[in-house]
C-alpha positions as CSV (number, residue, x, y, z in Angstrom):
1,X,23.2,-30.5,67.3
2,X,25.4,-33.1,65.3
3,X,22.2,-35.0,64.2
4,X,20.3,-31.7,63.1
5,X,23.1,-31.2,60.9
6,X,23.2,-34.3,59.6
7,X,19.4,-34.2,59.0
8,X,20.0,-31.1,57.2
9,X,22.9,-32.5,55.5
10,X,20.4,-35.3,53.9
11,X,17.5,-33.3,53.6
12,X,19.3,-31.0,51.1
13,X,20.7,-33.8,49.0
14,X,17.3,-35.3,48.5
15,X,16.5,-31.9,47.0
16,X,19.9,-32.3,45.2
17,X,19.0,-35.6,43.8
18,X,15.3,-34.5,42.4
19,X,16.4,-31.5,40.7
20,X,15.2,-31.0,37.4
21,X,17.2,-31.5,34.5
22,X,17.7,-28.4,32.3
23,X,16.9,-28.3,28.7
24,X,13.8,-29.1,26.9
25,X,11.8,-32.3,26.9
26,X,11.4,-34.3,23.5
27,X,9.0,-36.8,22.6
28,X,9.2,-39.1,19.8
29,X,6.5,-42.1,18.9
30,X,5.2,-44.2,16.5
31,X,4.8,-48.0,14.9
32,X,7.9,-49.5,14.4
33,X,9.6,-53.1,14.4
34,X,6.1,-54.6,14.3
35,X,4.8,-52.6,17.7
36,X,5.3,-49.3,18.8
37,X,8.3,-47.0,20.3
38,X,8.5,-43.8,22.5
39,X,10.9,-42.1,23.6
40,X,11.1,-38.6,26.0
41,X,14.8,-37.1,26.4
42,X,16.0,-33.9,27.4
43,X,18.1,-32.2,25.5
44,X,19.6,-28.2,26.1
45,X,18.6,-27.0,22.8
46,X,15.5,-28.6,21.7
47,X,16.8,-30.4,18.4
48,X,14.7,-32.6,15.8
49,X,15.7,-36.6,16.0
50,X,12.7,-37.7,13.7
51,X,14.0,-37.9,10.6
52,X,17.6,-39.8,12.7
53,X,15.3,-42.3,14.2
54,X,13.3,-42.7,11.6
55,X,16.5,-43.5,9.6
56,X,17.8,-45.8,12.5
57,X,14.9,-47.7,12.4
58,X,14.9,-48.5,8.7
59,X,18.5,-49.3,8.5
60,X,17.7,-52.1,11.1
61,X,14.8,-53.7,9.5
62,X,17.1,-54.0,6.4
63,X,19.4,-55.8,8.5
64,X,17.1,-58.3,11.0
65,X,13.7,-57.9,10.2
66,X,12.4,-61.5,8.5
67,X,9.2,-59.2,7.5
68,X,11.8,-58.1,4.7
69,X,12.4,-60.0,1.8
70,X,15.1,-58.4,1.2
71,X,17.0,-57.7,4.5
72,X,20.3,-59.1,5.6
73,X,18.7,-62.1,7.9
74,X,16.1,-63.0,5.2
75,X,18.8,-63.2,2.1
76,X,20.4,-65.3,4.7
77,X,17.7,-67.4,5.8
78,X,16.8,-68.2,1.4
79,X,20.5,-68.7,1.0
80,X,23.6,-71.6,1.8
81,X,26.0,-68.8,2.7
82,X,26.3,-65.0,2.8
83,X,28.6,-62.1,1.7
84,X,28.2,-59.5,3.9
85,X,29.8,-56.5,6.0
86,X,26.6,-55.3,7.5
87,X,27.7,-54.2,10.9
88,X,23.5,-54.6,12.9
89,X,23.7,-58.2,11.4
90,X,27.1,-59.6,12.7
91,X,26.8,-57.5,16.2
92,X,23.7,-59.4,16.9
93,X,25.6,-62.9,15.5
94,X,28.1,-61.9,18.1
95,X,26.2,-61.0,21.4
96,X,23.8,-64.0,20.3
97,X,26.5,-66.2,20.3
98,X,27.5,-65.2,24.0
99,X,24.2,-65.9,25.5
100,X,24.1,-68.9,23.4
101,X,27.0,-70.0,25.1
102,X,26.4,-69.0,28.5
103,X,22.9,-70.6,28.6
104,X,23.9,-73.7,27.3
105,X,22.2,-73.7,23.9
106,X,18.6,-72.4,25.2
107,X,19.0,-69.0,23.8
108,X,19.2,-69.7,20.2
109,X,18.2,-67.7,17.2
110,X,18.6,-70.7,14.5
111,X,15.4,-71.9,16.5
112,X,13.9,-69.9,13.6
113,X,12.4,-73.5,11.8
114,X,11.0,-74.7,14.6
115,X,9.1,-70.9,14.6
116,X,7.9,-71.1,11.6
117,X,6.8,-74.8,11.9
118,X,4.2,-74.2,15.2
119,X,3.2,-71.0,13.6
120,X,4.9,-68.4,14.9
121,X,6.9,-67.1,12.2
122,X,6.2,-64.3,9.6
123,X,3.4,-67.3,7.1
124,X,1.7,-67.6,11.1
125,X,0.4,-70.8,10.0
126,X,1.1,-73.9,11.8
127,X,3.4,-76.6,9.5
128,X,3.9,-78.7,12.1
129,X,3.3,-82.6,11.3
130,X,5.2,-84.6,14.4
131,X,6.7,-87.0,12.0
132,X,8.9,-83.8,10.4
133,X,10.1,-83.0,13.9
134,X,13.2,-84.8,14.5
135,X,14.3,-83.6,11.2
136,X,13.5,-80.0,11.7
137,X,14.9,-80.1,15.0
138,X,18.5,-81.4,13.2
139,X,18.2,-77.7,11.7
140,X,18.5,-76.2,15.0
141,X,21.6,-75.2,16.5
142,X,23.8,-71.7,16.3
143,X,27.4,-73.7,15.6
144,X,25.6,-74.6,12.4
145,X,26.3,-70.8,11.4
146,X,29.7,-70.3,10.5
147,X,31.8,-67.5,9.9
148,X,34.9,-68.1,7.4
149,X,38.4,-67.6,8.6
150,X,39.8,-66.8,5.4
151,X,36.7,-64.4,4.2
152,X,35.5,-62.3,7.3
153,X,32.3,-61.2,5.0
154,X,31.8,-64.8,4.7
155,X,29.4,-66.1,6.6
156,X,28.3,-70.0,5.8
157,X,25.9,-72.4,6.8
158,X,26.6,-76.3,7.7
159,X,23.5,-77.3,6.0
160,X,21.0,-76.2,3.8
161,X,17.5,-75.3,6.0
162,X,19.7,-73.4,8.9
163,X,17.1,-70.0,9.5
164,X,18.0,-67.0,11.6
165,X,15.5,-65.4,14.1
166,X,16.7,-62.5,16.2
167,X,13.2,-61.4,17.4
168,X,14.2,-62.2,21.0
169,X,17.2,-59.4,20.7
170,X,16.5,-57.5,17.9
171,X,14.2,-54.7,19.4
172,X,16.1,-54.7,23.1
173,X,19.3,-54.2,20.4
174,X,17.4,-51.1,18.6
175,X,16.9,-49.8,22.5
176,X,20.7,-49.8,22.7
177,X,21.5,-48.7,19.1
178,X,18.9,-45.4,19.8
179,X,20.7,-45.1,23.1
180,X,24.2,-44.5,21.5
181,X,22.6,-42.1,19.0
182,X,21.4,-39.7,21.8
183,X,24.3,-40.0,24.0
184,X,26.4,-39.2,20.8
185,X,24.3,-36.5,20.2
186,X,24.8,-35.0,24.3
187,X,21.8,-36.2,25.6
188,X,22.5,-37.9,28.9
189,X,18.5,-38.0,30.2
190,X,16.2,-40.2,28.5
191,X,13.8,-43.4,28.0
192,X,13.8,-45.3,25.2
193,X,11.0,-48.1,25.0
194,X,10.4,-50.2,22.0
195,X,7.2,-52.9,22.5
196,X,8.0,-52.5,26.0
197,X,11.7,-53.3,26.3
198,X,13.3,-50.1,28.0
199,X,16.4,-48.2,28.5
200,X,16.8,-45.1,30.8
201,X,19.2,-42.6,31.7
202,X,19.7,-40.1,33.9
203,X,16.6,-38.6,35.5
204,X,12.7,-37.8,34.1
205,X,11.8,-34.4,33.5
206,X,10.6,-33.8,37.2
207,X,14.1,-34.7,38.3
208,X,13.2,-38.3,39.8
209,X,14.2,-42.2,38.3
210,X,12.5,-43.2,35.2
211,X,10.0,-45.9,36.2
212,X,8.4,-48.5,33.8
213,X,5.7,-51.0,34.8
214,X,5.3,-54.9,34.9
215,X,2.0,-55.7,33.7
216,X,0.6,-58.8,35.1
217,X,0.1,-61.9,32.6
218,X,-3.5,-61.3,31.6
219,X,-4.7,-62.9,28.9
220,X,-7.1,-60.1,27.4
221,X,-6.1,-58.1,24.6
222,X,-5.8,-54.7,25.3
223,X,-6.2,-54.7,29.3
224,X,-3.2,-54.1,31.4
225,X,-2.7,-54.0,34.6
226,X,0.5,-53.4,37.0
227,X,2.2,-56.1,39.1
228,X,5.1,-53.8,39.9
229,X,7.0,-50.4,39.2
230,X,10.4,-50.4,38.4
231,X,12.9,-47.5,39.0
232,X,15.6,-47.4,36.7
233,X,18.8,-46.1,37.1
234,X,20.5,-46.1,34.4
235,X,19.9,-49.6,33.3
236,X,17.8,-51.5,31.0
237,X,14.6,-53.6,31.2
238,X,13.0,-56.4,29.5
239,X,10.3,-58.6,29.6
240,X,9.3,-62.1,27.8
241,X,5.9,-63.6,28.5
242,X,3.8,-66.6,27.3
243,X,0.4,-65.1,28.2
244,X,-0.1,-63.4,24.9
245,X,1.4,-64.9,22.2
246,X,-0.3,-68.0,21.8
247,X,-3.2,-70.2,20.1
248,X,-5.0,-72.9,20.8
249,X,-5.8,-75.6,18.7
250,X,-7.5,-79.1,19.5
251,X,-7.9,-77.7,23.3
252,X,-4.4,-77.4,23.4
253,X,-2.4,-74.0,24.4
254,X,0.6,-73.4,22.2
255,X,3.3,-70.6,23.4
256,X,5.4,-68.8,21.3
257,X,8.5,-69.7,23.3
258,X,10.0,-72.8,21.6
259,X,12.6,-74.6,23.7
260,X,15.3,-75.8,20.7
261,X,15.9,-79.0,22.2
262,X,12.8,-80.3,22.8
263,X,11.5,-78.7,19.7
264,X,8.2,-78.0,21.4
265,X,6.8,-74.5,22.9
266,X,7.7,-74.3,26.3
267,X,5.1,-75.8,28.6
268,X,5.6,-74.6,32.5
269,X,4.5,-72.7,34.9
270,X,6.5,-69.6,34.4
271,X,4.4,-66.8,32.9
272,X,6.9,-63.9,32.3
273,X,10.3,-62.8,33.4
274,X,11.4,-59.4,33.3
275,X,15.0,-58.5,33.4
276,X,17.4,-55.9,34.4
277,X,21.0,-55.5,32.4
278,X,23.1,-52.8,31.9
279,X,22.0,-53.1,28.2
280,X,18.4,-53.5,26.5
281,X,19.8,-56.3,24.4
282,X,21.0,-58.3,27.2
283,X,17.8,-57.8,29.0
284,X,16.1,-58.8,26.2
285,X,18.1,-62.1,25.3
286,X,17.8,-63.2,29.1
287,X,14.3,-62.5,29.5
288,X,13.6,-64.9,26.6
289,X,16.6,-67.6,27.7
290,X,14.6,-67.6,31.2
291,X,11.3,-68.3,29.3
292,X,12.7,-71.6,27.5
293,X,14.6,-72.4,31.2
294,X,11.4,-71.9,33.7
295,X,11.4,-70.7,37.3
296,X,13.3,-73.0,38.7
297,X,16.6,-73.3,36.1
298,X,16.3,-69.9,35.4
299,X,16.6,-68.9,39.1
300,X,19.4,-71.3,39.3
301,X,20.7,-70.0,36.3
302,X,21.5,-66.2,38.3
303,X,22.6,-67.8,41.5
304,X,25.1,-69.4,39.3
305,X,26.0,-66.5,37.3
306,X,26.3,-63.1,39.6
307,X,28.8,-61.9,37.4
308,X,26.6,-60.8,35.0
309,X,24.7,-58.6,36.9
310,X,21.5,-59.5,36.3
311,X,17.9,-59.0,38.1
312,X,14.8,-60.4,37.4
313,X,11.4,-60.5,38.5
314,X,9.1,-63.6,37.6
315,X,5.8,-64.2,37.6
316,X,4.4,-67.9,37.6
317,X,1.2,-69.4,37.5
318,X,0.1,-70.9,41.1
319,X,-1.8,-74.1,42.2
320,X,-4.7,-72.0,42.7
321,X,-6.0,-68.5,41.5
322,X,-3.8,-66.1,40.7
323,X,0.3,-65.5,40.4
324,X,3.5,-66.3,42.3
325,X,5.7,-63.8,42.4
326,X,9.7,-64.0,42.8
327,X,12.6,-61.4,42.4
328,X,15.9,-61.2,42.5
329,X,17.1,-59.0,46.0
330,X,18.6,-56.4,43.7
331,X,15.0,-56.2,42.0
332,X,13.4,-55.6,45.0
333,X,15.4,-52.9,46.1
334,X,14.2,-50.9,42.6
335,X,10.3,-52.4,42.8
336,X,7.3,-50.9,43.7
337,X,4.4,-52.5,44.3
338,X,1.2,-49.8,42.2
């Protein structure tokens, strides 16, 4: 009798769990930040956000997009030093600063010459000429950016030629900042994805985990295909990969990944690493500090680091045909395999 009850007991929590939230389902889309966004949210009284996202969106370009002549990061890129209180622009000087920090200088944003240089950067032609690198790489290096003591708007550079690059933040950042905006507005169910970095909350309309996919590192254009499911509750999701962004010239494979120290894109077998933070930007910053680090340091890297409450799930090229997979134990307990 004691076990029926119990069996009832967890039978009508399950139903608990999956029921449906009330209030009526929103769906946004669109281009944005040089890809495309979507987010579905429920709210109990079926408001508008367009015209609020839309604004959201713009405000943030203005700040950190380098496809702006005239935002915060490009006046700052052009100039010696910068007078500013914009709030985007310091928030991502500050959180980039901590991963900076924490990875050991592999998470950089002032890697931004070096981007431009191998082609990766808003021109997308290649300036590289290996007898320039040891002086391009002297540009690299985020305690070059300093912030005055005696003028907080201040924000200075050591030396001339010191560039900014937020693009391995900036849209896991927007995630967040869209996040805040909803839960502001009372919405406590919703998924926010920007070029496939994701933030959820609460549950889907149908009353169950938001889920996301991993696609597997293919090299086509327009093909994806699943490597895993994800259910998130209430947590973030990111993913960095080499297996798109690339060229190849001379019959060698360039990534956009550049490791700062070396100066050259990353060459390993790590393909993609998706990660899971409480935040998108955090997700985001780690996905692409993993990238620069490969399998091996970057799985290091978490063993060493628990505290931060990070997952991951990596996907690296084998001997042979086909992928090696590897997660983190709190990854698998969220992962389906499609």
């Amino acid at each position: 009798m004691k076990n029926r009850w119990f069996c009832a007991f967890i039978g009508l929590l399950l139903v608990a769990c999956e029921k449906k939230p009330e209030g009526i389902v929103l769906q946004f889309s669109g281009p944005a930040q040089g890809t495309s966004y979507s987010i579905v949210c429920i709210d109990p009284v079926g408001r508008d956000f367009q015209t609020a996202i839309d604004s959201i969106f713009a405000v943030i370009d203005q700040s950190l997009s380098t496809y702006q002549p005239n935002s915060t990061i490009s006046r700052f890129n052009r100039e010696d030093s910068l007078v500013t209180d914009d709030l985007h622009f310091r928030e991502m000087l500050s959180q980039s600063d901590k991963v900076y920090q924490l990875t050991g200088g592999l998470f950089d944003p002032t890697v931004m010459p070096l981007v431009r240089a191998w082609g990766f950067g808003p021109e997308k032609v290649p300036e590289m000429r290996m007898a320039n690198l040891d002086s391009i790489k002297k540009l690299v290096g985020f305690p070059q950016v300093v912030f005055d003591s005696e003028e907080p708007s201040l924000i200075r550079k050591k030396q001339p030629g010191v560039q900014l690059d937020f693009n391995a933040i900036a849209q896991g950042y927007t995630v967040d900042v869209l996040a805040d905006f909803l839960e502001k507005e009372g919405i406590y169910h919703y998924m926010i994805e920007i070029g496939g970095e994701v933030r959820a909350k609460g549950k889907n309309p149908e009353g169950k985990l938001w889920t996301l996919g991993i696609e597997q590192p293919l090299e086509i254009e327009g093909i994806s295909v699943m490597s895993a499911i994800v259910n998130l509750n209430n947590r973030a999701l990111a993913t960095s990969g080499n297996y798109r962004k690339f060229y190849i010239k001379d019959g060698v494979k360039y990534a956009h990944t550049i490791d700062p120290f070396s100066g050259y894109p990353v060459n390993h077998t790590l393909l993609s690493a998706s990660v899971l933070a409480e935040t998108c930007a955090t997700a985001d910053a780690y996905a692409t500090a993993f990238m620069v680090m490969g399998f091996e340091r970057a799985w290091k890297f978490l063993e060493e680091n628990p505290e931060l409450g990070l997952e991951a799930y990596f996907i690296s090229s084998s001997k042979g045909e086909g992928w090696e997979i590897r997660m983190t134990e709190g990854m698998e307990r969220v992962v389906e395999v499609p």
